[in-house]
C-alpha positions as CSV (number, residue, x, y, z in Angstrom):
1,X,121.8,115.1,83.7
2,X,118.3,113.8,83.9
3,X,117.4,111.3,81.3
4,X,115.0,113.2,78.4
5,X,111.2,111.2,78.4
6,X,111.9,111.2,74.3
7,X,114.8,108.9,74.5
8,X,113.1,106.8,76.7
9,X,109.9,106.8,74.8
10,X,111.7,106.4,71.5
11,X,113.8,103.7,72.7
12,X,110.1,101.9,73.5
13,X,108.7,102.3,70.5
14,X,111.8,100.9,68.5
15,X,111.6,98.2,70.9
16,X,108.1,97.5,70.8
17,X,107.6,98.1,67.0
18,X,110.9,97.5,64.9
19,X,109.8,96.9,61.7
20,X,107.0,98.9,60.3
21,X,103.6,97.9,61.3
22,X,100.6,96.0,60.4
23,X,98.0,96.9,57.7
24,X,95.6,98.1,59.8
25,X,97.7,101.0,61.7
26,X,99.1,103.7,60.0
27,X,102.3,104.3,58.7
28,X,104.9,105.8,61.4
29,X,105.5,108.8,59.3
30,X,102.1,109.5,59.1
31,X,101.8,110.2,62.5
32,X,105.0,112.0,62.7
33,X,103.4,114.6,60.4
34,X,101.7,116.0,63.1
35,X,102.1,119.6,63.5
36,X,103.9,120.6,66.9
37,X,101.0,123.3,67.1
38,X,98.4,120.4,66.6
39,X,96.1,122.5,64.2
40,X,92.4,121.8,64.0
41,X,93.4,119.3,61.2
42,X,95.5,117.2,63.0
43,X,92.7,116.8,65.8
44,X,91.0,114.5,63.5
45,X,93.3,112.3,63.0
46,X,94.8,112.2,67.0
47,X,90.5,111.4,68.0
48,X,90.8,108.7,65.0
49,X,94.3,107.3,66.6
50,X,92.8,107.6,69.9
51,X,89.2,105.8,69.0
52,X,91.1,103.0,67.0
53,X,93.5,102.4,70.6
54,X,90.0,102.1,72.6
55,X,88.3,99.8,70.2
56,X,91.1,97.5,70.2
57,X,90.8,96.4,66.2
58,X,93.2,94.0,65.8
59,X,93.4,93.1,69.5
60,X,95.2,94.4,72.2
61,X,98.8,93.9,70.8
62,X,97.7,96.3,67.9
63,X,96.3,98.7,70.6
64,X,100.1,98.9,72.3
65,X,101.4,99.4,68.9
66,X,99.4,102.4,68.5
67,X,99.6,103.5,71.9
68,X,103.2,103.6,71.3
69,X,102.9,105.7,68.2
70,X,100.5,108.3,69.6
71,X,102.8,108.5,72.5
72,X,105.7,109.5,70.5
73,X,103.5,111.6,68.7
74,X,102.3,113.6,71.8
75,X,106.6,113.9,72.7
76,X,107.1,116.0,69.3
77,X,104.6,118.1,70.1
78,X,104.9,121.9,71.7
79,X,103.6,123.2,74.7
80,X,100.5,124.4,72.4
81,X,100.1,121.1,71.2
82,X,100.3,119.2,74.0
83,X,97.8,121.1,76.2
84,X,95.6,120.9,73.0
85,X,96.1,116.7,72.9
86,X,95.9,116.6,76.6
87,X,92.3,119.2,76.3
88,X,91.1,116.3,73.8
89,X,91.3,113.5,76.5
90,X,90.3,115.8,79.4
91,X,87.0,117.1,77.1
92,X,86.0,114.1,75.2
93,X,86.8,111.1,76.5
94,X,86.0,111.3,79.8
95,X,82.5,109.2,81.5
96,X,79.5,108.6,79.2
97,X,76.7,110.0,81.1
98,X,73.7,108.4,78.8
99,X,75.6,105.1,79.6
100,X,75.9,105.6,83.6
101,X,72.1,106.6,83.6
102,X,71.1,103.5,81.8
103,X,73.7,101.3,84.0
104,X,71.9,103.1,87.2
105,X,68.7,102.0,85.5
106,X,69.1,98.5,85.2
107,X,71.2,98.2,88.5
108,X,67.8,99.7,90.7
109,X,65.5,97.2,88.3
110,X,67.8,93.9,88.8
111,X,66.6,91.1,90.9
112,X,68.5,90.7,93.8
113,X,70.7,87.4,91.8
114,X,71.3,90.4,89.5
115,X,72.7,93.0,91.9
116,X,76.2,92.1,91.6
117,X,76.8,91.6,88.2
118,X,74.7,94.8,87.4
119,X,77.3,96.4,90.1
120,X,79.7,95.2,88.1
121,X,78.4,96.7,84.6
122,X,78.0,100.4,86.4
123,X,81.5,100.3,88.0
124,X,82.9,100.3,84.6
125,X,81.0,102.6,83.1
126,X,82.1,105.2,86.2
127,X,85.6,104.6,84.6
128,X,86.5,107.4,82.2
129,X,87.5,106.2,78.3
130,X,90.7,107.4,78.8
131,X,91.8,105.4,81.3
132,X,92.4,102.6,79.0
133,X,94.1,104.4,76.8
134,X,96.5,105.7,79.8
135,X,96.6,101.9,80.5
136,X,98.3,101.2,77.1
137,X,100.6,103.4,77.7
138,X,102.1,101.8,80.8
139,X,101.9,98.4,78.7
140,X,104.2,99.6,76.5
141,X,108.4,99.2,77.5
142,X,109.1,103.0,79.4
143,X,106.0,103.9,79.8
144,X,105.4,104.3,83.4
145,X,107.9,106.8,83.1
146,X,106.3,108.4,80.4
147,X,103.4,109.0,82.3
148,X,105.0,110.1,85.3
149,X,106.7,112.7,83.1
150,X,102.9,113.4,81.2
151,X,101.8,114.2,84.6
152,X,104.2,116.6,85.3
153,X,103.6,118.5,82.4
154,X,99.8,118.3,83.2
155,X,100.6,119.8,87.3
156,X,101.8,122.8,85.4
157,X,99.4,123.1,82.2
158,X,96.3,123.0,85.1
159,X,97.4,126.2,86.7
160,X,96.9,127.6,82.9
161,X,93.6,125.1,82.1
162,X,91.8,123.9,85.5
163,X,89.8,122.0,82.7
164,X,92.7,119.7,82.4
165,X,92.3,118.8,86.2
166,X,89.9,115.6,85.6
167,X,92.3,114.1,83.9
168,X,95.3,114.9,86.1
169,X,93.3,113.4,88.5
170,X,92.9,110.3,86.8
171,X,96.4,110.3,86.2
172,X,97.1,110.5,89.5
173,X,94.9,107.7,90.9
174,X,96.6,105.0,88.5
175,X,99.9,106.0,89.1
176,X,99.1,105.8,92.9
177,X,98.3,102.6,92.3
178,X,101.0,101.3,90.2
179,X,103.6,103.3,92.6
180,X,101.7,100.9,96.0
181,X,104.9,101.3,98.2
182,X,104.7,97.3,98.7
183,X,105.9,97.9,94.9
184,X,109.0,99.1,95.8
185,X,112.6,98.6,96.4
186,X,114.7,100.2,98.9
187,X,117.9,99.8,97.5
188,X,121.6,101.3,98.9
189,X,123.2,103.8,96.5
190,X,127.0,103.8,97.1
191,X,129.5,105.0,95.1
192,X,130.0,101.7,92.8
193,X,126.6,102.1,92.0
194,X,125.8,103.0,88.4
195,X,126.8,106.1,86.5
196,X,123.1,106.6,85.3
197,X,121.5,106.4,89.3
198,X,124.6,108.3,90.6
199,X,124.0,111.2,87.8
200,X,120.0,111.4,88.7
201,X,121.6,111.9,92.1
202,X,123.1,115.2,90.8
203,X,120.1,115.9,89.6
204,X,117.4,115.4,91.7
205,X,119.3,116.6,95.0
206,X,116.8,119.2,95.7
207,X,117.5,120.2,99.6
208,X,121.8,120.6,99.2
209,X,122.9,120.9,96.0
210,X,125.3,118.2,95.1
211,X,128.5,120.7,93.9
212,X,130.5,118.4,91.7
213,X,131.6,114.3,91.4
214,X,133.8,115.0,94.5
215,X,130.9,116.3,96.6
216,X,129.1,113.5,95.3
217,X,131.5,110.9,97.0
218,X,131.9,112.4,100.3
219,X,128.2,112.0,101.0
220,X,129.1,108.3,99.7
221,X,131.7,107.6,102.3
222,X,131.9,105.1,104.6
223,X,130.7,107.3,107.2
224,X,127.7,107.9,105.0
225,X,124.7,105.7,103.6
226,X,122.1,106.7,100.9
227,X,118.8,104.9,100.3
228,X,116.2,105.2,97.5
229,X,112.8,103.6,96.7
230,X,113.0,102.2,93.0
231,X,110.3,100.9,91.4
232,X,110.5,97.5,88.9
233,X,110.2,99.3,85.9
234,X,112.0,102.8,86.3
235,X,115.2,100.6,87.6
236,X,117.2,103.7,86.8
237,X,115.0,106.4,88.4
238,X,114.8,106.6,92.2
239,X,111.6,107.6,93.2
240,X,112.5,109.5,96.4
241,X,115.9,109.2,98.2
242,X,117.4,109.9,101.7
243,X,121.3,110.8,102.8
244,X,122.4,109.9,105.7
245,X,125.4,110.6,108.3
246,X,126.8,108.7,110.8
247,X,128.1,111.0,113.7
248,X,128.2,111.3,117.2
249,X,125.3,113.2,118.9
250,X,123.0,115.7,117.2
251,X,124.3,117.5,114.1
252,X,124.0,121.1,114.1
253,X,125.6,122.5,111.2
254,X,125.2,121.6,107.2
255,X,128.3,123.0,106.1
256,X,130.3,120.7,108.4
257,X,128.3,117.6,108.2
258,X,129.2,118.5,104.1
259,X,132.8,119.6,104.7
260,X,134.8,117.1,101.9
261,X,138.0,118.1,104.2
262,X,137.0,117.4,107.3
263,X,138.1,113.4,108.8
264,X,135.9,110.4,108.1
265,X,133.2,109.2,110.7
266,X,134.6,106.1,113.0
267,X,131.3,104.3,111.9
268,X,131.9,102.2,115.4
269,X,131.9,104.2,117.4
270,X,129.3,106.5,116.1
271,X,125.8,106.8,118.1
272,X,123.7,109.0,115.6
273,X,122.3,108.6,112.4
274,X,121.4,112.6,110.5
275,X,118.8,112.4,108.1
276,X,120.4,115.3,106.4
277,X,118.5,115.2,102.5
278,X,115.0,113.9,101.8
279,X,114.3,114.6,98.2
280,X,111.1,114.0,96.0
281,X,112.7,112.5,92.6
282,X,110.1,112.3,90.4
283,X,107.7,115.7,90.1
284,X,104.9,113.7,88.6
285,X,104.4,111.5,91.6
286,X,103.5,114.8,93.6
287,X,100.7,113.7,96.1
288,X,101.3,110.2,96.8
289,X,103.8,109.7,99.2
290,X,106.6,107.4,99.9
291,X,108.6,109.4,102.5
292,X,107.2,108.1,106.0
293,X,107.9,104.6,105.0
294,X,111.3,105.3,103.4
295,X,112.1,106.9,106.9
296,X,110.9,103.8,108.4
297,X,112.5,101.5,106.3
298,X,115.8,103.1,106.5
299,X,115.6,103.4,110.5
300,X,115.4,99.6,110.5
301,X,117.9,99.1,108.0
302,X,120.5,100.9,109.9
303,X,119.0,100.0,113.3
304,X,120.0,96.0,112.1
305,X,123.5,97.1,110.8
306,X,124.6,99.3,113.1
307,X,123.2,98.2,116.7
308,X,125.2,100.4,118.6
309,X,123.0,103.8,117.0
310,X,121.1,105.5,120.0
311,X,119.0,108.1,117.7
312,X,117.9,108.9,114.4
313,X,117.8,112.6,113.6
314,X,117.3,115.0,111.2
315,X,118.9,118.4,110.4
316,X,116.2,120.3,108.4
317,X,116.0,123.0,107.2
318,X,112.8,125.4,107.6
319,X,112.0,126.6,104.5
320,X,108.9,129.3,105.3
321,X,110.1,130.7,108.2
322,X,111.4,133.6,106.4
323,X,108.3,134.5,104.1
324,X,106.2,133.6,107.4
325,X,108.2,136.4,109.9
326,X,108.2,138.9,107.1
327,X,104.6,138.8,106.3
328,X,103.4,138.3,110.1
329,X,101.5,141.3,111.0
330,X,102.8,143.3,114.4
331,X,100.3,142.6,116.4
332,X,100.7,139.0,116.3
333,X,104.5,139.0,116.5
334,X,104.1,140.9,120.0
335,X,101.8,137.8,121.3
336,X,105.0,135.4,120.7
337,X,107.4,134.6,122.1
338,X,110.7,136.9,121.3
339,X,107.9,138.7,119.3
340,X,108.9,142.0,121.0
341,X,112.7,141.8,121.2
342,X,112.3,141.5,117.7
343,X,110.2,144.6,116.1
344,X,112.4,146.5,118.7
345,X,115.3,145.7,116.6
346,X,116.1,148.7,114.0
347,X,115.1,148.3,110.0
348,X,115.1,146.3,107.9
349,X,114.3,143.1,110.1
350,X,115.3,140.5,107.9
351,X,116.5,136.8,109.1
352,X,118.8,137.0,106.1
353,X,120.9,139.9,107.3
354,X,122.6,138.7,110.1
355,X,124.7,142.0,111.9
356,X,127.8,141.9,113.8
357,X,126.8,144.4,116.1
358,X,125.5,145.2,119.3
359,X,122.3,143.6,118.9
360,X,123.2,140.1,117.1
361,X,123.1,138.1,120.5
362,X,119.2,139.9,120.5
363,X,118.6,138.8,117.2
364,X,119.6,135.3,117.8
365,X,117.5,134.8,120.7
366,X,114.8,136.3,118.9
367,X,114.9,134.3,115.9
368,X,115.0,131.1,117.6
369,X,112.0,131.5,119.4
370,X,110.5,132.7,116.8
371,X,110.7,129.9,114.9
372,X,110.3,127.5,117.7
373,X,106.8,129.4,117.9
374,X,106.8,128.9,113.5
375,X,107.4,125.3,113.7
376,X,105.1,124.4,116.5
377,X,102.0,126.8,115.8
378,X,99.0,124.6,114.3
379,X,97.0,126.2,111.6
380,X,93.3,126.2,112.7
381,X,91.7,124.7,110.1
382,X,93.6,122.3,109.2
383,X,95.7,120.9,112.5
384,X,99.1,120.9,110.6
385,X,102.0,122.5,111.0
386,X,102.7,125.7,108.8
387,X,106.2,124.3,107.8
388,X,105.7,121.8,104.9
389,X,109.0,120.5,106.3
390,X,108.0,120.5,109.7
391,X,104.7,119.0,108.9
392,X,106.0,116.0,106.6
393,X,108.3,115.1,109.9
394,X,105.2,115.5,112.1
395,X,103.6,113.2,110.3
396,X,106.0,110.3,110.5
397,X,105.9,110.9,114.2
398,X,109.0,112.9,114.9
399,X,109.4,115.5,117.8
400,X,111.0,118.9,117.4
401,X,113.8,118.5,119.4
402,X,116.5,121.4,118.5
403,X,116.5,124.6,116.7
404,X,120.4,125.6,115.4
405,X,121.6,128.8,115.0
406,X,123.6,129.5,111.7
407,X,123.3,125.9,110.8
408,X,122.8,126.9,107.0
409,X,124.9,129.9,106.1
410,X,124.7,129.0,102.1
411,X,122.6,131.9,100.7
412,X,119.5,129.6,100.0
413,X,119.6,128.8,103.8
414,X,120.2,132.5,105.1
415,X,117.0,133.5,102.3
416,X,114.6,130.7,103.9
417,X,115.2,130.9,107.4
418,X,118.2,133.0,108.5
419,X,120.2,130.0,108.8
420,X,118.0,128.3,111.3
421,X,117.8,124.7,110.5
422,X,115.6,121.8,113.1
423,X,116.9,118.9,114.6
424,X,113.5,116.0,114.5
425,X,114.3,113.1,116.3
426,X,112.7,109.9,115.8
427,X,112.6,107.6,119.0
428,X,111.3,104.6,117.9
429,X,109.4,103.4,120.6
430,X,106.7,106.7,120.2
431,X,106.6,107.1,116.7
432,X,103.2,105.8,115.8
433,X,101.8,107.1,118.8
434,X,103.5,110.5,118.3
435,X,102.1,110.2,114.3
436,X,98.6,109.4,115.5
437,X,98.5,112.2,117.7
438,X,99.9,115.0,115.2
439,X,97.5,113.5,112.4
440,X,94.5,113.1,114.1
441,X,94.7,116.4,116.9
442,X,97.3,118.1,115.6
443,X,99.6,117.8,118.7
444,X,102.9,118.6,117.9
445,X,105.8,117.1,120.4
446,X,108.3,119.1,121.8
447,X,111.8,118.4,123.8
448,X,111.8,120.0,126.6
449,X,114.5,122.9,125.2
450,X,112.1,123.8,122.5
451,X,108.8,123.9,125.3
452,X,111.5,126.5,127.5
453,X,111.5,128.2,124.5
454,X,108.0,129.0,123.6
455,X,107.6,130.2,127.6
């Protein structure tokens, strides 16, 4: 259901240029006679497109107009092409070292009433040609989510051509700064919101698969809230989103909190609010991160609405604890504890097979400690937690408060973690402190049920 980047860019450039263009740029079919391959031929005429967008003849209005075109160029192209188009920017119109060297120059000679404005004149030549031309393109109507999408595409063409990382990077930092979280909106999705953010719901769910329409409005119910960071101009595209379920006392099952048969919340007299789905919307805004203050955000929000809330949970799921067990060697399991209770368990030891035999009540206890020890082992070098899950929580100054057995018995949940999911609860008195301490020592807070545990 997601929205296709061509529409959106097309839907620009008809807005943007609707009637043919100006002498000086070329016609639109020209540039639409690009091959898709983008064959050595075609190169000269992108780095003439590209040069005439930097130059700015005809002023900057001009520039858009050809930013647009090259844009909706680069979206016709293939895979081929566009790592080819993307390898042109990356190679060739990056920093001009003659001209940083003879910035440098003149900055070390100036007189001191100099300094600054010779600062100045080194600063931008630091700043890689291309920038400006990724610049344009958010000028022009859509294109902020052009680029987001351009940088997804570039995430996955680096793995294939690290030489494309420079200009990922780039990338990145503007969108970092055009995506400044006091930028955003937090905005309420119910079920009278619009088709178009309700269907980008669907789609971007990436913790609990929304099912069908029906799923979609139970997790909409009155017993329910759902918040999203939007930014000004992707008003239909949440950037990040977070559901929410008003209960009583610490959720510790999925499948119920989920179950569309099962009776509607008493919002009154509820005392808990389950952070049950945090997803990441947008793939090309990987890296810079909106989570900690859409938590904090939300907590507030509900906080004001609903005064009577005594916590603010989550129930998360823990998503390499499986890969983790399996690939732990022996030795190490036997240090930890239910370490031993569980390589005495027969073949295969897998947290996805659960048995109803003689030794499930083992495995259980087993399991849970084990991930107790998962979720609250520090990797040395680095001071963070080994869950990504577990860290991100961490982070935002969350303890580990409860570990649930068979809380996520959908196959992706058995496959992960055996069906273990976490309860972190966020008091909100400690939460910086508890932040401060993960982040800068790597201390990881415990409730007292998880600390018996680890014993």
């Amino acid at each position: 259901m997601q929205t296709q980047p061509v529409n959106i860019f097309e839907r620009a450039f008809k807005k943007l240029v609707p009637g043919g263009l100006d002498s000086g740029i070329r016609r639109e079919s020209d540039v639409m006679s690009i091959s898709e391959e983008l064959n050595d031929s075609d190169i000269t005429t992108v780095k003439e497109w590209i040069n005439n967008c930097l130059s700015e003849n005809g002023g900057q209005v001009e520039a858009r107009n050809r930013a647009a075109l090259l844009g909706r160029a680069y979206l016709k192209l293939s895979r081929t092409g566009k790592v080819r188009f993307l390898g042109l920017l990356a190679e060739e119109y990056g920093v001009n070292e003659g001209v940083v060297e003879t910035s440098i120059a003149e900055w070390h000679s100036a007189p001191a009433s100099k300094k600054t404005e010779k600062a100045q004149t080194l600063r931008k030549a630091l700043e890689p040609s291309r920038t400006t031309l990724l610049k344009q393109f958010n000028g022009v109507p859509s294109g902020v989510k052009f680029l987001v999408d351009m940088r997804e595409e570039l995430l996955a063409f680096c793995k294939d051509y690290p030489s494309l990382k420079p200009l990922e990077t780039d990338l990145r930092d503007l969108l970092a700064t055009w995506f400044d979280v006091g930028l955003l909106q937090l905005e309420e999705i119910s079920w009278n919101s619009s088709a178009a953010i309700l269907e980008k719901l669907i789609a971007y769910e990436a913790v609990h698969a929304i099912k069908s329409w029906s799923d979609l409005k139970n997790r909409l119910d009155s017993d329910r809230r759902c918040f999203a960071f939007i930014h000004p101009n992707m008003p239909e595209e949440p950037l990040i989103f977070v559901e929410v379920a008003l209960v009583n006392g610490l959720a510790g099952n999925v499948q119920k909190l989920l179950d569309e048969d099962a009776p509607t919340q008493e919002i009154e007299t509820a005392d808990t609010a389950i952070f049950y789905s945090i997803s990441n919307a947008q793939k090309g805004l990987a890296g810079i991160s909106f989570g900690n203050f859409l938590i904090k955000q939300v907590v507030k929000k509900l906080s004001d609405e609903f005064p009577q809330l005594k916590q603010f949970a989550t129930l998360s799921p823990i998503p390499g604890f499986a890969k983790w067990l399996e690939s732990c060697a022996p030795a190490t399991l036997c240090n930890l504890p239910g370490g031993e209770d569980w390589l005495s368990l027969p073949p295969p030891r897998v947290p996805s097979i659960i048995e109803a035999n003689d030794s499930l009540q083992t495995k259980q206890d087993a399991l849970i400690k084990l991930a107790a020890s998962y979720l609250c082992l520090c990797q040395k070098s680095s001071k963070r937690a080994m869950d990504p899950v577990a860290h991100f929580h961490l982070s935002n100054g969350a303890q580990v408060a409860r570990i649930n057995w068979m809380a996520d018995t959908s196959r992706k949940g058995l496959e992960q973690s055996g069906g273990l999911m976490v309860n972190y609860v966020y008091e909100l008195p400690r939460i910086e402190s508890r932040s401060q301490q993960y982040i800068s020592e790597g201390v990881i807070s415990k409730s007292s049920s998880v600390k018996k545990l680890l014993k």
